[in-house]
C-alpha positions as CSV (number, residue, x, y, z in Angstrom):
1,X,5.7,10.1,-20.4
2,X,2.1,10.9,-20.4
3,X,0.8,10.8,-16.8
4,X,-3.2,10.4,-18.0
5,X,-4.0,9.8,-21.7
6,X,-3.2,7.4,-24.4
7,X,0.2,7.5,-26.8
8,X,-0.4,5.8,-30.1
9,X,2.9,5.1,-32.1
10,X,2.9,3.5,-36.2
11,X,5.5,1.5,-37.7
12,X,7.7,3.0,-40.1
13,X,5.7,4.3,-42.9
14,X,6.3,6.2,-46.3
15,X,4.6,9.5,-46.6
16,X,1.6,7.7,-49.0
17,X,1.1,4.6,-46.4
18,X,0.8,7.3,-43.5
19,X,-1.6,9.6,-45.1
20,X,-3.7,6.5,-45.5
21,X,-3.0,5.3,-42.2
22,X,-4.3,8.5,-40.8
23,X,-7.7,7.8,-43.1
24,X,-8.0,5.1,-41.9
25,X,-7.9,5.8,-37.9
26,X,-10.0,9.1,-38.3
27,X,-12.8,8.2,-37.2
28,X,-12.1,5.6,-34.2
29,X,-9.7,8.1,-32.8
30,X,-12.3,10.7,-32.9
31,X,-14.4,8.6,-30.5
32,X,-11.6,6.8,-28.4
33,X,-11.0,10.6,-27.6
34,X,-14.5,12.4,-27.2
35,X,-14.5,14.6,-24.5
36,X,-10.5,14.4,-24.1
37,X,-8.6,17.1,-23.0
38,X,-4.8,18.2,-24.2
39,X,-2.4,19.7,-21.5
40,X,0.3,22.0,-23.2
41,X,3.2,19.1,-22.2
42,X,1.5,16.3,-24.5
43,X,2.8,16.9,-28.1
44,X,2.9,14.8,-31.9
45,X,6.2,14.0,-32.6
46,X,6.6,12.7,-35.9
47,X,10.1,10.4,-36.9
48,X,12.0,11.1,-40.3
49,X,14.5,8.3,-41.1
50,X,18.0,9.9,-40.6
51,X,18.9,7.2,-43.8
52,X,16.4,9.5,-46.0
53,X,18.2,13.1,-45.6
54,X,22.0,13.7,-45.7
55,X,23.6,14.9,-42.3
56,X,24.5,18.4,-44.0
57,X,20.5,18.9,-44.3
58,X,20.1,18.0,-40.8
59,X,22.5,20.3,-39.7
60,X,19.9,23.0,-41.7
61,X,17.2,21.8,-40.1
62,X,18.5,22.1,-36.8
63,X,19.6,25.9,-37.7
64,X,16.2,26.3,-39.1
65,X,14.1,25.3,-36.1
66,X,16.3,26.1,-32.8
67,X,18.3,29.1,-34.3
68,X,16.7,32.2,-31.9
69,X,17.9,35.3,-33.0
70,X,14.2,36.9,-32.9
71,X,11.0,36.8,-30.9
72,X,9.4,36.7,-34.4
73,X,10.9,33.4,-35.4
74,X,9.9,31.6,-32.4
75,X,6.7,33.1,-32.4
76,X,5.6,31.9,-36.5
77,X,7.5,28.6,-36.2
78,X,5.3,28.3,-33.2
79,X,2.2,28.9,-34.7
80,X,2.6,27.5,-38.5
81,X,3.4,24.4,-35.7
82,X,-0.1,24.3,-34.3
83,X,1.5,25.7,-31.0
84,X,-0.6,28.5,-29.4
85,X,1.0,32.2,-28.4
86,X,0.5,30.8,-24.8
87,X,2.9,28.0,-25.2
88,X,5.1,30.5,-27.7
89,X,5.2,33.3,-25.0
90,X,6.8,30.9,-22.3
91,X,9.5,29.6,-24.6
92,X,11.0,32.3,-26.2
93,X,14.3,32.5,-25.9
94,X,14.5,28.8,-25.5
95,X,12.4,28.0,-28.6
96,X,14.0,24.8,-28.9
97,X,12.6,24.1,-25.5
98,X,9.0,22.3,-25.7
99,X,7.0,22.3,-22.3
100,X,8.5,23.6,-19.4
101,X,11.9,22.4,-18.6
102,X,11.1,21.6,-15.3
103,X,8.5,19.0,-16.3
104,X,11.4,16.7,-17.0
105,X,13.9,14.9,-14.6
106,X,16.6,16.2,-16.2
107,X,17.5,18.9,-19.3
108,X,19.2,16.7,-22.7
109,X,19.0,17.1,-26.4
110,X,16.0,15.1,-26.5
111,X,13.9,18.1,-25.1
112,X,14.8,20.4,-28.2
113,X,12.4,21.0,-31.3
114,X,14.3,18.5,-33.3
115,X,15.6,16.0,-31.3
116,X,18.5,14.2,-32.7
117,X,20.2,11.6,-30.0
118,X,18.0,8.4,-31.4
119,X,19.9,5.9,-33.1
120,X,17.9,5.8,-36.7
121,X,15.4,9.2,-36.7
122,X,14.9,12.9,-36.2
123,X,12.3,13.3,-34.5
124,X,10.0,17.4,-34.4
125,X,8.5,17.5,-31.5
126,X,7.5,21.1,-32.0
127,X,3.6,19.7,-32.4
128,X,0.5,20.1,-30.7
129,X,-1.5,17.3,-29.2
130,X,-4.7,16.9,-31.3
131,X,-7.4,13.8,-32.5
132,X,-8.2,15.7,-35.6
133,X,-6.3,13.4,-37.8
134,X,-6.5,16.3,-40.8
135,X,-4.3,18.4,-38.2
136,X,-1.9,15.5,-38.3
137,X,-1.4,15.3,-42.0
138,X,-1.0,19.1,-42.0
139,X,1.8,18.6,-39.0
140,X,3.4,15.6,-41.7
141,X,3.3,18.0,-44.8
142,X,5.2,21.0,-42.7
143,X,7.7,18.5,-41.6
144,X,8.1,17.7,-45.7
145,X,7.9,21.0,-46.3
146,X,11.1,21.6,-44.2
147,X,12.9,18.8,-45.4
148,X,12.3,19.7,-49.0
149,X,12.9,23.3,-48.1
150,X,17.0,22.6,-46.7
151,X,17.2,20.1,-49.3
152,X,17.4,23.1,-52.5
153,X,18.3,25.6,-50.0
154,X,22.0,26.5,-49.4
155,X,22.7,27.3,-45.8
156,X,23.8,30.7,-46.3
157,X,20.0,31.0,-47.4
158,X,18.6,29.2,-44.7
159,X,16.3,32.0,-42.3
160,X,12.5,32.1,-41.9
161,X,12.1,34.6,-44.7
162,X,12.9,32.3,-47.5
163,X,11.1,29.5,-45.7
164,X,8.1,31.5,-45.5
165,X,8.8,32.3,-49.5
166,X,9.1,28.9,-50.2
167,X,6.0,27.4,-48.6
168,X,4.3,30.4,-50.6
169,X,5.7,29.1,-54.0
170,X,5.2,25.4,-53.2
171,X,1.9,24.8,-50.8
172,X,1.6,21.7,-48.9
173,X,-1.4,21.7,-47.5
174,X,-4.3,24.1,-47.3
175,X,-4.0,24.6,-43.4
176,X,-0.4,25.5,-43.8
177,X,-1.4,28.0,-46.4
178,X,-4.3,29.1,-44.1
179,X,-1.4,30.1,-41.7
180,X,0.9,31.6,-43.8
181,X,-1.6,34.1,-45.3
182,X,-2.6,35.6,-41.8
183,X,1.3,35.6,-41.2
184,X,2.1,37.9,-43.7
185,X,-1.1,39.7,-43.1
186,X,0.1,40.2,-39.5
187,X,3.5,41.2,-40.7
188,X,2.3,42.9,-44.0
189,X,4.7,41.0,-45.9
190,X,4.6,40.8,-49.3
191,X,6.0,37.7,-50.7
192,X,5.7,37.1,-54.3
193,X,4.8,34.1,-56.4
């Protein structure tokens, strides 16, 4: 789908063999792509086994991530994503809608935040493009951080509120954290521990 650029894909991995993966490709990525630029239709999508979460949690991820009751949800999913307010501002309202629809021949499923028409994975294609590998991990341990979020979470619980409370209880990754913070900064939120 890219018309200029270079898609790189992994075989299966568990979270441990990808993290090292991405160690390991750091550095040649970095200068395969020197001087590389990102347009706002190229994206990371990252695969989760459907095998490895029950199709009740998948329905909660799905509410999670495409429910768009508020500007504000679209807005922070946006950015804990890596998204810009750019790329935020043109989709709301359609949050589950990455790129502009009429980039693509024709509007499916397979367009929404968490795509779920392949045959063996959910795929979140709510990521920005990026070479900086640490960016990746930190796009890998928001995706864990959702799954383990629905997974102790009943749905009648499941808004951005407590997801924002959970990543503050349980952090995943320092840029995630990073995020957060000027999140409830920005909405002078006070989420205890």
């Amino acid at each position: 789908s890219l018309s200029d650029g270079v898609e790189i894909v992994t075989s299966p991995c568990d979270y441990k063999s990808i993290m090292w993966l991405l160690d390991k490709i750091k550095d040649p990525i970095k200068n395969i792509t020197s001087g590389s630029k990102y347009t706002q239709n190229a994206g990371i999508h990252i695969h989760v086994s459907k095998k490895s979460i029950p199709s009740y949690n998948i329905y909660k991820l799905s509410y999670l991530l495409n429910n768009m009751q508020a500007k504000e949800l679209s807005s922070i999913m946006f950015y804990l994503s890596g998204r810009n307010a750019k790329v935020s501002d043109n989709y709301l309202g359609r949050y589950a809608k990455i790129g502009d629809i009429s980039e693509f021949k024709n509007e499916t499923d397979r367009y929404l935040a968490l795509n779920l028409t392949n045959a063996h994975t959910i795929e979140f294609r709510i990521f920005k493009a990026t070479n900086d590998m640490d960016k990746v991990k930190s796009y890998i341990n928001f995706v864990e951080s959702m799954i383990k979020f629905v997974d102790i979470t009943p749905f009648k619980d499941i808004n951005l509120n407590n997801y924002l409370l959970y990543l503050v209880n349980n952090p995943f990754d320092r840029k995630i954290d990073a995020r957060l913070l000027r999140i409830l900064k920005y909405k002078r939120v006070s989420l205890s521990k």
